[in-house]
C-alpha positions as CSV (number, residue, x, y, z in Angstrom):
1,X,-76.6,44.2,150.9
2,X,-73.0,43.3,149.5
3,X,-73.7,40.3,148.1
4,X,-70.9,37.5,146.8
5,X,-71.7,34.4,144.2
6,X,-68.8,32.2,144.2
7,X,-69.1,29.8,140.7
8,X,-66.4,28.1,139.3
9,X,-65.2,30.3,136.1
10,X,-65.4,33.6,135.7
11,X,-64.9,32.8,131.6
12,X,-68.2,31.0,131.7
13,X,-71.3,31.4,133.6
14,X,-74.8,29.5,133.8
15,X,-78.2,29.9,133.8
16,X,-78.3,30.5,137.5
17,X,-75.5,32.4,137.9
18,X,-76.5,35.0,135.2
19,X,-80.2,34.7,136.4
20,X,-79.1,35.1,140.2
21,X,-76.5,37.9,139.6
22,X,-79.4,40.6,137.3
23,X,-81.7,39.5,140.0
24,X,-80.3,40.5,142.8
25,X,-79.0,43.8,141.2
26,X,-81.8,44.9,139.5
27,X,-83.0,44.7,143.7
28,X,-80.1,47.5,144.4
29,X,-77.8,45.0,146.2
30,X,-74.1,45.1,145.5
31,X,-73.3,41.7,143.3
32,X,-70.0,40.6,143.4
33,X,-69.6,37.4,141.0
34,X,-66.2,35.6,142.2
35,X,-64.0,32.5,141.4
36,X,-64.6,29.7,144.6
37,X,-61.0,28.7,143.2
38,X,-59.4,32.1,143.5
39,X,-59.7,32.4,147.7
40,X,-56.2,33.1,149.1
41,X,-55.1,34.0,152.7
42,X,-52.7,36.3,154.1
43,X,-52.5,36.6,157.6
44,X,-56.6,37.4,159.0
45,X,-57.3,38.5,155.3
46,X,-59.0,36.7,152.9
47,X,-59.2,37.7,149.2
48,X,-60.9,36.2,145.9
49,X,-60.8,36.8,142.4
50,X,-64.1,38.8,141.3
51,X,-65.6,41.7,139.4
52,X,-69.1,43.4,140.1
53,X,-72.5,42.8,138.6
54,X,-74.2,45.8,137.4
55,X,-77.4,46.3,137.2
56,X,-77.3,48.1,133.9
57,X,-75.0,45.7,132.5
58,X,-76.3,42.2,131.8
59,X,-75.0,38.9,132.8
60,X,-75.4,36.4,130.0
61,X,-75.3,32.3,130.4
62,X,-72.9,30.7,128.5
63,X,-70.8,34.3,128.2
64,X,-67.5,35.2,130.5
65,X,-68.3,37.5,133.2
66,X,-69.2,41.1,131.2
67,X,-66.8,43.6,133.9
68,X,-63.4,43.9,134.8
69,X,-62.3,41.4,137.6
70,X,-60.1,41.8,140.9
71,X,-58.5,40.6,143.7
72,X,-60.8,41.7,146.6
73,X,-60.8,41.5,150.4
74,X,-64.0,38.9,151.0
75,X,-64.6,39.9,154.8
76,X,-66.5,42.9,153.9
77,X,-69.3,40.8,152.1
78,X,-72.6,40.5,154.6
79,X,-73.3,37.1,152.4
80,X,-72.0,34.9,150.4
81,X,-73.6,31.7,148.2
82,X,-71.7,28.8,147.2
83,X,-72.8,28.1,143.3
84,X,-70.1,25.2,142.2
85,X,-68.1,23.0,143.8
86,X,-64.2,23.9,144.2
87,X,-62.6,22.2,142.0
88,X,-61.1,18.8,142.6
89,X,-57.4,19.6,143.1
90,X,-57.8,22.9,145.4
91,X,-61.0,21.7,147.1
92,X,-59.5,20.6,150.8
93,X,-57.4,24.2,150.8
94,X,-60.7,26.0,149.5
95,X,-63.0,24.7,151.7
96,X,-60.5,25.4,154.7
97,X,-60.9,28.8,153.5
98,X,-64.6,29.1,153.2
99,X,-64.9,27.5,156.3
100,X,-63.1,30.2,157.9
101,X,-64.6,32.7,156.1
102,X,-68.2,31.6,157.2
103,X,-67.1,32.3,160.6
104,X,-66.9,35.8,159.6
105,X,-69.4,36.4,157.3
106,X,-73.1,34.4,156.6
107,X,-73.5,32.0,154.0
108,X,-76.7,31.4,152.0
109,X,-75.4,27.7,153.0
110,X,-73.4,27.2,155.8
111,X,-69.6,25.4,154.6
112,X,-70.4,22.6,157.1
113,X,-73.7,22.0,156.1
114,X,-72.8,22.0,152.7
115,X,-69.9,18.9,153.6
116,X,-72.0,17.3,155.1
117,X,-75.0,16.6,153.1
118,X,-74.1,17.7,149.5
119,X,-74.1,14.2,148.5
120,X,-75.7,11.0,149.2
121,X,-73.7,9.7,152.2
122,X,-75.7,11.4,155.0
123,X,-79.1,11.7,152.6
124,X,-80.9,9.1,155.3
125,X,-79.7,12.1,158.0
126,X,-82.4,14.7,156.7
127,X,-85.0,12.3,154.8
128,X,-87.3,10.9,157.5
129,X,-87.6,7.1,157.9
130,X,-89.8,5.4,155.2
131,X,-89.1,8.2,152.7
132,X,-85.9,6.7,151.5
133,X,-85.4,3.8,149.3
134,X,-83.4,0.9,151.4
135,X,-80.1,2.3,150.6
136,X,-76.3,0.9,151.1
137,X,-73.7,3.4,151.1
138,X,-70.2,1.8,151.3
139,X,-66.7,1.2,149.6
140,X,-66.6,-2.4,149.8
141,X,-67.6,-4.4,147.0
142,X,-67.7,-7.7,149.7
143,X,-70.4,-6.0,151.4
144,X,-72.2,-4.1,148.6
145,X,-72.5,-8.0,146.9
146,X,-73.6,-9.7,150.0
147,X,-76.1,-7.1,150.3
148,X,-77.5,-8.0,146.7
149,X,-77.3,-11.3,147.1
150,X,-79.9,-11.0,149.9
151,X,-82.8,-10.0,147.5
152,X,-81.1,-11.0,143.8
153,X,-85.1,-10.8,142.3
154,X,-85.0,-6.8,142.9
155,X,-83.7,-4.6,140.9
156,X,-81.1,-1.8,142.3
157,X,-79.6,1.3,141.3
158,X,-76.0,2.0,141.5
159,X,-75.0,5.3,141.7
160,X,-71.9,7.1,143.0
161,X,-72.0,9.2,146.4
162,X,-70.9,12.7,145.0
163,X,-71.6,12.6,141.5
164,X,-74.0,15.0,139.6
165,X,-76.5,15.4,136.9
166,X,-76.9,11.5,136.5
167,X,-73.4,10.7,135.7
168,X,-72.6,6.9,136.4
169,X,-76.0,6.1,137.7
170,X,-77.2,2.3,136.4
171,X,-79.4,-0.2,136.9
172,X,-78.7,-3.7,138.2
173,X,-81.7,-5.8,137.0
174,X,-81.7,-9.3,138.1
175,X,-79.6,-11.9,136.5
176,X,-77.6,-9.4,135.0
177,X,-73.7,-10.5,134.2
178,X,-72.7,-6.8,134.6
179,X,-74.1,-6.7,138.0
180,X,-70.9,-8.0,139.8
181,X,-68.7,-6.1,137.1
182,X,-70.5,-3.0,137.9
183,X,-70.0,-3.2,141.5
184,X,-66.6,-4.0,141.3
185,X,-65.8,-0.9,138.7
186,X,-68.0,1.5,141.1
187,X,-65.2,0.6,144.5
188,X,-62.3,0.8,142.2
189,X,-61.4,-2.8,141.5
190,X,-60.1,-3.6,144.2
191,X,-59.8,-6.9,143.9
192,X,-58.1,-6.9,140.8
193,X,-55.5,-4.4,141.8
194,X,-54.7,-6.6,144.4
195,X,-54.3,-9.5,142.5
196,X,-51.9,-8.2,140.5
197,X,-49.9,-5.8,142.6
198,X,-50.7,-7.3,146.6
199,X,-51.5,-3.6,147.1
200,X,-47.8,-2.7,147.5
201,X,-47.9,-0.4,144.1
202,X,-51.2,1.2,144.1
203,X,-52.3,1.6,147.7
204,X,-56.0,2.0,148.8
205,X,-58.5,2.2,145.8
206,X,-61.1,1.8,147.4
207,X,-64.3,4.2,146.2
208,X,-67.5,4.6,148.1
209,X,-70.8,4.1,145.8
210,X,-74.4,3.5,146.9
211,X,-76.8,0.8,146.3
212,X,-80.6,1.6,146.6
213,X,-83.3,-0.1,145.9
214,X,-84.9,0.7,142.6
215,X,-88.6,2.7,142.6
216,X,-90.7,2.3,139.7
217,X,-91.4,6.2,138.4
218,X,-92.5,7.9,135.3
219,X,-92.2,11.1,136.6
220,X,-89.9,13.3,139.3
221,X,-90.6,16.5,141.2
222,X,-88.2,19.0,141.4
223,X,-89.0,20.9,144.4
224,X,-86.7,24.2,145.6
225,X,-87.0,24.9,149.1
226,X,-86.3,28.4,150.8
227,X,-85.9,28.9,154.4
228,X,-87.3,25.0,154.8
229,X,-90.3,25.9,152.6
230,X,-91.1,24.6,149.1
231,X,-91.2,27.9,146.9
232,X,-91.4,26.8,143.3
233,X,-91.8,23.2,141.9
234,X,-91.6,21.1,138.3
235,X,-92.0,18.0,136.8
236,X,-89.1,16.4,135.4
237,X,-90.9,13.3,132.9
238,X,-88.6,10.7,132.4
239,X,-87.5,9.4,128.6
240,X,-89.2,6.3,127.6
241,X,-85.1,4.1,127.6
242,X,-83.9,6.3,130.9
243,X,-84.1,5.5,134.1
244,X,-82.7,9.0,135.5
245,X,-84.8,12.3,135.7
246,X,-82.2,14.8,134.8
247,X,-83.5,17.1,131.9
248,X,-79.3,16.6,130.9
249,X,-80.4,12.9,129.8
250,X,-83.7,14.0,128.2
251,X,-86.3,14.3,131.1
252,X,-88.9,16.6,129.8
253,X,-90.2,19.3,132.0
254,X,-93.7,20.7,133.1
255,X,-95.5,23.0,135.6
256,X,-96.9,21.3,138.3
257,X,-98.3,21.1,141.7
258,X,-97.5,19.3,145.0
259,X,-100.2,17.8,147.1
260,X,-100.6,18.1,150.7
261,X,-98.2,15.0,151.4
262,X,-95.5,16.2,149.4
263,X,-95.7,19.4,150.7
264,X,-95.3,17.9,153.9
265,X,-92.5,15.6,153.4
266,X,-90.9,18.4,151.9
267,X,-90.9,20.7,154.7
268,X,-90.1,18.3,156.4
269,X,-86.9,17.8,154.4
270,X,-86.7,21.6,154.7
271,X,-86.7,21.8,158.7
272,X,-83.7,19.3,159.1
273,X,-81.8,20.9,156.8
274,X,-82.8,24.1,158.1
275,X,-80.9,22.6,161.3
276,X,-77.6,22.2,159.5
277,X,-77.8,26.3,158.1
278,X,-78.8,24.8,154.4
279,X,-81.2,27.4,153.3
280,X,-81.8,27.1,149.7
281,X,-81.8,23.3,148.3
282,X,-83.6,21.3,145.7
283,X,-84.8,18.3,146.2
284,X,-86.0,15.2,144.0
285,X,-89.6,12.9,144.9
286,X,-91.5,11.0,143.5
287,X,-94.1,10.7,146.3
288,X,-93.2,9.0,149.0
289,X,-89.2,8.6,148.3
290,X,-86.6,11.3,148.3
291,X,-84.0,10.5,146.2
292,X,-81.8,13.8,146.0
293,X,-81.2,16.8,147.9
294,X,-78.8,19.1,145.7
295,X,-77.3,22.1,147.7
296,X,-75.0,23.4,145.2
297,X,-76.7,25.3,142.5
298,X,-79.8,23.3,142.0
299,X,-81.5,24.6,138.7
300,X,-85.3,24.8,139.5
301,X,-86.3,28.5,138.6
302,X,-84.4,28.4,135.7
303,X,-86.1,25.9,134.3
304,X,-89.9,27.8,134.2
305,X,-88.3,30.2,132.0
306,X,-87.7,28.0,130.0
307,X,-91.3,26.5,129.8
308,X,-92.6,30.2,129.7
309,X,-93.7,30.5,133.2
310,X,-93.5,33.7,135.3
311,X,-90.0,34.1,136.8
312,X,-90.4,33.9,140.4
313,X,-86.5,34.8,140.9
314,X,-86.9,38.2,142.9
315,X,-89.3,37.5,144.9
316,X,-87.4,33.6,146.1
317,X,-84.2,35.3,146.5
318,X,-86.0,38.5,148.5
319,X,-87.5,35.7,150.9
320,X,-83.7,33.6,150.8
321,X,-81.8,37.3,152.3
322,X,-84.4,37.6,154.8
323,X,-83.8,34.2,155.9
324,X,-80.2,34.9,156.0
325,X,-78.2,35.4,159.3
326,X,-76.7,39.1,160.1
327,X,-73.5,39.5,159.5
328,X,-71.1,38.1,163.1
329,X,-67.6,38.6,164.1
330,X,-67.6,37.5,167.5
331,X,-65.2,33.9,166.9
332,X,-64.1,35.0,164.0
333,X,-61.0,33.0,162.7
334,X,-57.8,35.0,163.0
């Protein structure tokens, strides 16, 4: 199978792109590590900037990609897997492109899917009822405070909608002074900006942010689901002074097990996004709430290596290609 991994830079790659890239061509597929910024169009074609994984030549984390790179046509791949984000001033244009090139050729996660419910917005979409904290998502700071105000003796996170590995995620205790100020900053202070400008200089400033009610937890599971299945699992422990379980702010991490409920909830998770062509996801519990579903290069199987576990790599992404669509043409995007 010809096989494409679209990350960010081709001058640096990370754990999972180096462990994902010797994987699959140590299996005898063809590996073709590629820049998601790179994608151009010219007439029906579609080209990216990308040299080939081979399976006698190592990929390394934290190293530039080891081969020689080149433009290459990308409608001859029979899949391709969406590793970073494009980057924030070429991201409507690139995901245009991959949109259109998804109607050519299968994605590990379909573009659409990916849109969708790569952040928090639409979380409540795929997490059945109950398994969700109460949760606001919105841009306005009027009604982010009003809904505060409505239980000001529980404590709240604040978090933005499309932000990763913990970044700008705090907690509102009650009687906090920062509370307001932290609401405020998180939809762009507004009310500020209008104040002293009556809108006319800066225009709409408005950010979107989300407001959930805080869960008491030691301890988060990592879970990484394949084809709508969990398939390997850790335990992210939380630092005594944090509040987020990202092993980026000090969450140690530990084999572990799920039990029968959150095996359930988590296929259940699986399923929906199973619906919407998301086929390999990670997802953060602590049993009963879902608080994260990450589509975009997750981490998860990494992370045994690190704790000396056997690497269960080939045999996930063997399952994640059979549960991969064949290749189709017919509406292709011309």
């Amino acid at each position: 199978m010809r096989v494409a991994l679209l990350i960010g830079s081709l001058a640096e790659l990370d754990t999972c792109h180096a462990l994902y890239a010797n994987a699959l061509a140590a299996d005898g597929h063809e590996v073709w590590v590629g820049s998601v910024n790179s994608l151009s169009a010219a007439g029906g074609e579609l080209s990216m900037t990308a040299g080939r994984a081979e399976p006698d030549q190592m990929v390394n984390a934290g190293a530039p990609f080891p081969g020689t790179t080149r433009r290459r046509d990308c409608t001859d791949l029979d899949l391709v897997w969406v590793l970073n984000y494009p980057h924030p001033s070429v991201q409507t244009e690139t995901w245009q492109l991959l949109w259109r090139l998804n109607q050519q050729v299968p994605f590990v996660n379909d573009v659409v899917g990916i849109l969708m419910f790569g952040n928090k917005t639409n979380l409540d979409a795929v997490v059945p009822a109950g398994h969700l904290p109460r949760t606001l998502v919105s841009s306005s700071f009027d009604e982010l405070w009003a809904h505060y105000q409505r239980a000001p003796e529980q404590t709240w996170v604040l978090k933005p909608t499309d932000d990763d590995a913990g970044a700008d995620v705090y907690l509102l205790k009650p009687g906090d002074s920062n509370n307001r100020v932290l609401l405020q900053s998180m939809t762009g202070n507004t009310g500020v900006t209008e104040l002293l400008t009556k809108g006319s200089l800066m225009g709409l400033r408005r950010r979107y942010c989300a407001l959930q009610e805080y869960v008491p937890h030691t301890e988060e599971k990592r879970v990484i689901l394949v084809g709508g299945r969990p398939v390997a699992q850790q335990a992210h422990r939380l630092a005594p002074d944090e509040h987020r379980g990202n092993t980026t702010h000090r969450a140690s991490c530990s084999e572990t097990e799920l039990t029968d409920d959150e095996w359930q909830l988590c296929e259940q998770v699986g399923e929906r996004l199973m619906r919407h062509g998301i086929r390999f996801a990670g997802i953060d519990l602590a049993h009963p709430y879902v608080f994260e579903a990450n589509l975009v290069n997750p981490g998860g199987l990494d992370e045994r290596l690190t704790l000396g576990l056997p690497d269960l790599t080939p045999d996930v992404l063997r399952t994640l290609l059979k549960e991969a669509p064949a290749r189709h043409h017919a509406g292709a995007v011309r």
